[in-house]
C-alpha positions, 0 to 999 in steps of 0.5 A: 541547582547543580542536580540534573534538571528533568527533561523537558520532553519525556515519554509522560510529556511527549505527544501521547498521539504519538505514543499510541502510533503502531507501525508493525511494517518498521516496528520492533521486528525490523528493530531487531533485524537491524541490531542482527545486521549490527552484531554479524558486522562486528563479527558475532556468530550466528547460524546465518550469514546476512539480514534479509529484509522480509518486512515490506513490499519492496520489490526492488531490494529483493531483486525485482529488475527497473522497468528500463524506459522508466529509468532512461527517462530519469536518467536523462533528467538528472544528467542532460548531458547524456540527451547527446548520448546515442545509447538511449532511445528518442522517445525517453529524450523526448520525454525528458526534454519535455519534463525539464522544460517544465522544471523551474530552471529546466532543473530536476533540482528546483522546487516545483509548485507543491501540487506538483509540476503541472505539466506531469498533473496534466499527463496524469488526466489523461492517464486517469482519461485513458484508464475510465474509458474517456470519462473526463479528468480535470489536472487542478484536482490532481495532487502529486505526493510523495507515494500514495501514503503522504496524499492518504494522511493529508486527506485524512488531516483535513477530515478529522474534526470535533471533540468527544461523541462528535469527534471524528471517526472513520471506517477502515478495513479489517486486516487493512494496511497499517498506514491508516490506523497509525495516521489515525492514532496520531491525528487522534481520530477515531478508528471505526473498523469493519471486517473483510469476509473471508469465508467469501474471498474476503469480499466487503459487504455492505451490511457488514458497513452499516453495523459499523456505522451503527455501533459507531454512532454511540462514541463518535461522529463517522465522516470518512469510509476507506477502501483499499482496492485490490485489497492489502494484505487481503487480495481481493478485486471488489466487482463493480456491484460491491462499489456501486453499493458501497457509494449509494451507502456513501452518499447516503450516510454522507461518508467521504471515500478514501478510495487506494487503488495502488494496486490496480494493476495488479489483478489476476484471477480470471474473472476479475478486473478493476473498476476505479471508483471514480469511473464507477461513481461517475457512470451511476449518474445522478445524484451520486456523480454530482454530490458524493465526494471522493479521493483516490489514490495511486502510486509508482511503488507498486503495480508492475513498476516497484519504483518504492524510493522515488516516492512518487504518487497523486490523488485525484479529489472529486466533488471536493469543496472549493474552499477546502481544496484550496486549504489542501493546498495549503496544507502541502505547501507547508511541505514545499512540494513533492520529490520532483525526482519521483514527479518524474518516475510518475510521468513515465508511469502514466505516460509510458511508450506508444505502439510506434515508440522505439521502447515500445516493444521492450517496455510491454515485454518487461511489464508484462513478465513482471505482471505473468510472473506475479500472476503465477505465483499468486496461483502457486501461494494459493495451492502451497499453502492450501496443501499445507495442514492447518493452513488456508489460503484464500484465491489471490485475486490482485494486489501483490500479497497472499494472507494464509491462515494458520490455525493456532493448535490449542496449547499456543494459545492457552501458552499466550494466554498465560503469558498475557501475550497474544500472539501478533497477526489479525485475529478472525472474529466475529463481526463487532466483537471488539476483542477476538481470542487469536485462534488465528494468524495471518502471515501477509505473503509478498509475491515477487519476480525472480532475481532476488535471493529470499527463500533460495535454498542451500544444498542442506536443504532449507535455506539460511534462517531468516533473522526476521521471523513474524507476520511478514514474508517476501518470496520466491517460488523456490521458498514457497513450500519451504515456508509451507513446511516451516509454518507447519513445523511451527503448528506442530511445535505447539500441538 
């Protein structure tokens, strides 16, 4: 009885859902970046002076400036005192005036109701209004979160059903953002992947959907299909035929769409322009508009906005049963309610200045230097990286990444098949091949505005070395051919 007792929890008797989560955006490289940051604390020396985190599209921590009238507005709701203050404009105290008014003791430190505050609901209707050319959004199928990922893993909770062959699966894109097949090892769900083309700009064909759906069909039960537009990590803009196509399958192989369109405000390449699925599905008509269900997601971390730490986003459920909706309620408020902080961010999003605003002019002029900017550097990756031997890059159509591919030289991969270590990044393959041999990576690229310090270059020449190597990059014009360079030294070294 004196021995020690064994633990209660282990890794044998924890959650094995768990256990099978993999994150890659907060996994073992930024583990070591912060053991990195750790030692150059304590005085250990390296050939680099500072930890720059290159694993995540956080625009802001790499320099990205705050929208002003967005921060103005917050400003004031976190301190009312400043509402006598001369330094702000009207138009934010009057936006703020009006967010604390619908604050539970005219407070940004209250709960709100865990839908979100419904005045701000109500601001996000007539956004959704705005944006669909007027077709007709309803504030109580409006569902504030915290970011867009909290609404997606509630979603997906109230999906995933069933046991063995009946249990349930749902399509996801391939390379898709690793939220969903994270959330879907933990719920125990079964992830049913189809592949982006990307010999086509990596465009989402439908019968490329039904061999999914088909070869699924034998180990669980499809219920949900995902599709994220402009895509992450891949940066194409669905056209309006691809998602017209993609809900007549929908409907008729009766699949709920998860529809993350975080990125639609970011779109680029000349030709192209979002369509959200909710406008599209309700401009089919009948009987899709009445009867396919869907839930589309969005977000103030993204777009030309950047504003991750508020973790402020919405979904909007359409053709959603009563009754579940009312358990998707329950189901947030066991979590109390949102950040109301990040409700407010929200509300400046969607209901930014108008024309005769005095923020207007300086609110269009920051927005529209961030989305050129990106713009910019959207095209730039594109012809860096495709001047670059054993390089490709596919045209980035939208959202705020660039996926080259590298093609590995044949030495790096007979060296990780000895190892029996395939290297990490997604691997083309054919379609249904479960497993394909990594002959290729793909590195995610993040575009960024200037004002941050990755990929500046020293008078050396190549800039200090990033701790934090891997399939994650976040840069600036001045890095771009640097990184360019950098993966073609990394080729030849394994030619």
């Amino acid at each position: 009885m004196n021995g020690l007792k064994e633990k209660v929890l282990t890794l044998d008797t924890m959650n094995q859902c768990v256990r099978r989560v993999e994150y890659a955006v907060r996994g073992p490289i930024m583990l070591r970046a912060l053991e990195l940051e750790q030692e150059l604390r304590q005085g250990v020396k390296k050939p680099f002076t500072e930890v720059i985190r290159a694993n995540i599209g956080d625009a802001q921590a790499m320099g990205q400036k705050p929208i002003t009238f967005m921060r103005q507005v917050l400003a004031l709701c976190v301190d009312p005192e400043l509402l006598s203050s001369p330094h702000f404009p009207e138009d934010a105290k009057r936006r703020a005036e009006r967010i604390l008014q619908a604050c539970g003791g005219h407070s940004l430190g209250a709960y709100s109701v865990s839908s979100g505050i419904q005045l701000i609901r109500e601001d996000v209707a007539r956004y959704i209004e705005r944006r669909d050319g007027g077709v007709p959004s309803n504030p109580n199928n409006i569902f504030l979160s915290t970011g867009a990922s909290d609404a997606i893993v509630t979603v997906l909770k109230l999906l995933v059903a069933g046991e063995g062959r009946a249990r349930t699966g749902v399509l996801i894109p391939i390379p898709q953002y690793p939220l969903y097949s994270a959330t879907l090892a933990e719920l125990n769900a079964v992830q049913v992947n189809y592949y982006l083309d990307e010999e086509h700009a990596w465009a989402l064909d439908v019968g490329e959907l039904r061999r999914a759906l088909h070869q699924a069909r034998d180990r669980c039960r499809p219920r949900a299909l995902c599709v994220i537009n402009p895509g992450n990590p891949t940066g194409q803009v669905q056209t309006r035929e691809c998602i017209e196509a993609v809900i007549r399958l929908a409907f008729e192989e009766r699949l709920f769409l998860l529809a993350d369109e975080v990125y639609q405000d970011n779109v680029y390449a000349e030709g192209s322009q979002f369509h959200s699925f909710k406008k599209v599905l309700t401009e089919m008509g009948p009987p899709y508009a009445a009867q396919q269900e869907l839930a589309s997601f969005h977000s103030a971390s993204k777009g030309y906005m950047g504003e991750c730490g508020f973790r402020g986003g919405y979904v909007e459920v359409v053709n959603m049963d009563a009754a579940v909706q009312q358990q998707m309620l329950k189901l947030m408020s066991v979590r109390l309610c949102p950040p109301v902080p990040g409700q407010a961010l929200l509300h400046a999003v969607v209901s930014p200045p108008e024309p005769s605003d005095p923020s207007f002019a300086q609110f269009q002029a920051e927005k529209q230097a961030v989305l050129a900017e990106l713009a910019a550097k959207a095209k730039l990756t594109e012809q860096i990286f495709s001047k670059t031997p054993g390089i490709r890059c596919n045209p980035v159509q939208g959202a705020m990444y660039s996926f080259p591919r590298m093609q590995l030289p044949p030495r790096a991969v007979q060296r990780a098949q000895d190892d029996h270590s395939a290297p990490h990044g997604e691997a083309a393959a054919p379609a249904g091949e479960a497993e394909p041999v990594p002959r290729q990576v793909h590195p995610r690229v993040l575009l960024r505005p200037s004002g941050g310090r990755a990929g500046q270059a020293g008078p050396a020449g190549p800039p200090r070395e990033s701790p934090c190597p891997g399939p994650w990059g976040f840069l600036g014009p001045s890095g771009l051919a640097l990184v360019a360079w950098g993966l073609r030294a990394c080729l030849s070294a394994g030619s």
